[in-house]
N, C-alpha and C positions, 0 to 999 in steps of 0.2 A: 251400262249402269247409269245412265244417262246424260243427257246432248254435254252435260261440262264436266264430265267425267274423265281424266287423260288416258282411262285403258279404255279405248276406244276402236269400234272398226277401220278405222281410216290406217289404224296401225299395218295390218297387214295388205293393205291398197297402196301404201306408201313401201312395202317391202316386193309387191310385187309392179308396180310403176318401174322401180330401180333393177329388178332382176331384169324385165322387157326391155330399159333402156339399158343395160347395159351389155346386151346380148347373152346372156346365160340361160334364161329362160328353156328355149327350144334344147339346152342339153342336159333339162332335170326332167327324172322321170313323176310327174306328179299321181298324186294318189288323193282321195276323200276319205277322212278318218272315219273307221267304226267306234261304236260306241263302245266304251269300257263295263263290263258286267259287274256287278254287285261284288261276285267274289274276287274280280282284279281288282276293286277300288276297297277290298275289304283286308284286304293285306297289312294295308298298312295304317288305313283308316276303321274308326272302330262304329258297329251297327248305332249309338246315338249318336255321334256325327251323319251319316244319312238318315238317318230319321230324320232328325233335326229339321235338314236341306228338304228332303221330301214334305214335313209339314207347313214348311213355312213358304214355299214354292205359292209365290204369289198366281191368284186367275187371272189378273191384269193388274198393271199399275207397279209400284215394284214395296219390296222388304228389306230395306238397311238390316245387315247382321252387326255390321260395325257403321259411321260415318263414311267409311272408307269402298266398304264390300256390301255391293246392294246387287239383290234378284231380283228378277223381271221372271216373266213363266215362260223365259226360253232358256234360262240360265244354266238349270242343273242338265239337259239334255247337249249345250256347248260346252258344258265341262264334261261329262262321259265322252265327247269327240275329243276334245282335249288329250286328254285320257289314255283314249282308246289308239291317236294317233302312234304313243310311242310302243304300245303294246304291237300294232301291226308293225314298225317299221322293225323292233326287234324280232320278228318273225321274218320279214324279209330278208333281213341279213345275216339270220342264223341258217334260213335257206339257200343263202348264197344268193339271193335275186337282185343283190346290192353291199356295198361294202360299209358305204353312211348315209346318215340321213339328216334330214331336218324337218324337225315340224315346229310349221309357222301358225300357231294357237294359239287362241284367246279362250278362256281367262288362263292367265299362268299360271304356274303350282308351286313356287319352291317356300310360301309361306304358310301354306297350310298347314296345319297341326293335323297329329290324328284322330284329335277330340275338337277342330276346331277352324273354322272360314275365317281367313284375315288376310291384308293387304292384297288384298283383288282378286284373291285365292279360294278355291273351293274344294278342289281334290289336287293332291299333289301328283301333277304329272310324273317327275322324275322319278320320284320313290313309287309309281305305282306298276312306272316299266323296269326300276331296277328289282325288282321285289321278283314281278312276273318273273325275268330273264334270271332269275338266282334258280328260283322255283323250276321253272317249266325246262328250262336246259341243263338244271343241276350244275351250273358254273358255280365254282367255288371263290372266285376272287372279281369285283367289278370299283370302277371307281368314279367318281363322279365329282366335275368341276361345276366349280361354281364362280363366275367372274360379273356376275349382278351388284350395282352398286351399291344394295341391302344385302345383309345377311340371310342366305336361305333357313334360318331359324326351324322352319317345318322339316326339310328335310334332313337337319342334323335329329333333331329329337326323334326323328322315326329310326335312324341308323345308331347313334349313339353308341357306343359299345360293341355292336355286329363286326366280327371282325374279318368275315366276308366282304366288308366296304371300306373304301378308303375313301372318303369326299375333303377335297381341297379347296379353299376357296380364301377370295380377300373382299372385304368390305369394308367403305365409309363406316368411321369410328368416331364419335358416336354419334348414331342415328335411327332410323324408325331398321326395325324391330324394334332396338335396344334390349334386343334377350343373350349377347354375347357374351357367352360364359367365358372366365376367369382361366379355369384350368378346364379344358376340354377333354373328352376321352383322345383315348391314344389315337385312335382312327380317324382323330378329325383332324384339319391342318388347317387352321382359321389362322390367318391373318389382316387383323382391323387397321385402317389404315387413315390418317387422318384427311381431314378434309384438302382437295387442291394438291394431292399425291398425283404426279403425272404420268404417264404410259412408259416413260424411262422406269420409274425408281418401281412401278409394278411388272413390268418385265422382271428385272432384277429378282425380284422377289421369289415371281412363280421360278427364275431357272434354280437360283439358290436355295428354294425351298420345298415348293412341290416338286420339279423332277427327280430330287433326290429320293424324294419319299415314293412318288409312283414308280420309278425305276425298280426301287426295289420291293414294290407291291407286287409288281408281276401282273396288271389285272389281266383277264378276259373279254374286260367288254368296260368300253367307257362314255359315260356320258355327261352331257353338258348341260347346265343351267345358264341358256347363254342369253344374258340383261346385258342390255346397251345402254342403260342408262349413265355407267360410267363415265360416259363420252362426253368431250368438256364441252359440249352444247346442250346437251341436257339439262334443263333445269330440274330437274328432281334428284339431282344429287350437285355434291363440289369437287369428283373427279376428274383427272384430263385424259382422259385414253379418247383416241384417234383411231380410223377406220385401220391402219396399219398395226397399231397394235393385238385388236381382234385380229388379224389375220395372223400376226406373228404368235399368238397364243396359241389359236386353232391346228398351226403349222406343228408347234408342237406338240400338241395332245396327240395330231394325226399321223406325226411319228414316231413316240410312244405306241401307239395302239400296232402301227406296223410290225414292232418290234415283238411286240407281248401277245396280241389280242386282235391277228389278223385282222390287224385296219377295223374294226366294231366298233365304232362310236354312231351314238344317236345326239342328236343335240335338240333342245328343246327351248323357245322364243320365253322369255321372261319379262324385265322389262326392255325397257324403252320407248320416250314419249317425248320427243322431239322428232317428226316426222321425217323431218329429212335425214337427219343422222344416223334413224332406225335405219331406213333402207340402206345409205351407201353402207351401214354397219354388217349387215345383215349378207347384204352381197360379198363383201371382202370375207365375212366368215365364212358365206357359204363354198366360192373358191377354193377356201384352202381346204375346208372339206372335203374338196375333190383329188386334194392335190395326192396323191399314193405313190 
């Protein structure tokens, strides 16, 4: 989005710098995302939002949608990778060729709208693989964490009401979005959370408050919106989570999911943009990902 723009490629060169230094690397099996189709990205997103993206798809040079979300004419074909990654990795795992996943994508989704490109967002990854995985394997119950230091705003408005989904999440209160509704539907479990809240009192939170509710969701298949920007090195937000507490969340989702949803979690890279905290972030998550 260009050279001083913080959702940058360096992000995922610093996720995998930190996988190779930390020996994990040689025991993931990596994969190259397909592209998302028109009618997986149409699920949830509606035909004049890709128009839109398709008319405005610069020949060179780039297109600000907002100050924030600007295309280059490589843009809309890395958001279908995007996309498309969590769409294959739920095919893996429904095939059994894998238990979880991670995809490490750029641009992120959990702000997209389904009428609308905003905060670096262009197609909502999470909602486009939980939508797929409702549809294509008829699961009737999936739930989807959100621990990004913004509100996934796009991915509640797509689910809202469904009560096929359960999405949990806490977020810096108040800050960009700033779309944090008052009284939420039943199905969403938002907790905003003020600025310089530390990985204690949001521990706390998720075991007091979301496992009580995923517990008794039951889902089938769970996924992450996992932003590191919480992390109290991050400048783009004023929370303090630490590389341990990503890992202590993940620990629990992954066994939830053992419990309910034969181990199915897919997790998808959101934010984070402080380079080095991405990675060691990113690695403690992806560990306990593994851990079954």
């Amino acid at each position: 989005m260009g050279n001083w723009h913080p959702e940058c490629p360096q992000r995922l060169d610093a996720i995998n710098d930190q996988l190779l230094a930390s020996g994990v690397m040689p025991f993931l099996e990596q994969q190259e995302a397909p592209l998302a189709s028109q009618a997986d990205i149409l699920r949830v997103h509606t035909h004049e939002h890709l128009a839109y993206l398709r008319s405005h798809s610069p020949a060179a040079g780039y297109f600000a949608i907002d100050p924030d979300t600007i295309m280059n004419p490589h843009t809309i074909e890395a958001a279908r990778a995007a996309a498309g990654s969590g769409i294959a990795a739920v095919d893996a795992i429904m095939a059994q060729k894998a238990r979880t996943a991670f995809c490490a994508v750029r641009p992120p989704g959990h702000h997209a709208r389904p009428d609308a490109a905003m905060g670096f967002c262009f197609f909502n990854n999470i909602a486009i693989a939980a939508a797929y995985a409702l549809e294509k394997y008829q699961l009737e119950r999936v739930a989807i964490i959100d621990f990004d230091v913004h509100h996934g705003n796009g991915t509640e408005e797509m689910f809202s009401e469904d009560p096929r989904v359960l999405m949990c999440s806490f977020f810096q209160h108040p800050f960009f979005p700033n779309i944090c509704q008052g009284h939420p539907a039943e199905n969403m479990v938002n907790i905003p959370v003020d600025a310089y809240t530390n990985g204690d009192a949001l521990r706390l939170l998720a075991s007091d408050i979301w496992l009580p509710r995923l517990e008794a969701f039951r889902p089938e298949f769970i996924f992450i919106s996992a932003g590191f920007d919480a992390h109290r090195e991050d400048d783009m937000g004023q929370l303090g989570m630490v590389e341990a507490d990503y890992a202590w969340i993940t620990e629990q989702v992954v066994q939830l999911a053992g419990h309910t949803a034969q181990g199915r979690v897919v997790s998808f890279l959101e934010g984070g943009y402080n380079l080095s905290a991405l990675g060691r972030s990113a690695v403690a998550h992806i560990r306990a990902l593994a851990t079954l």
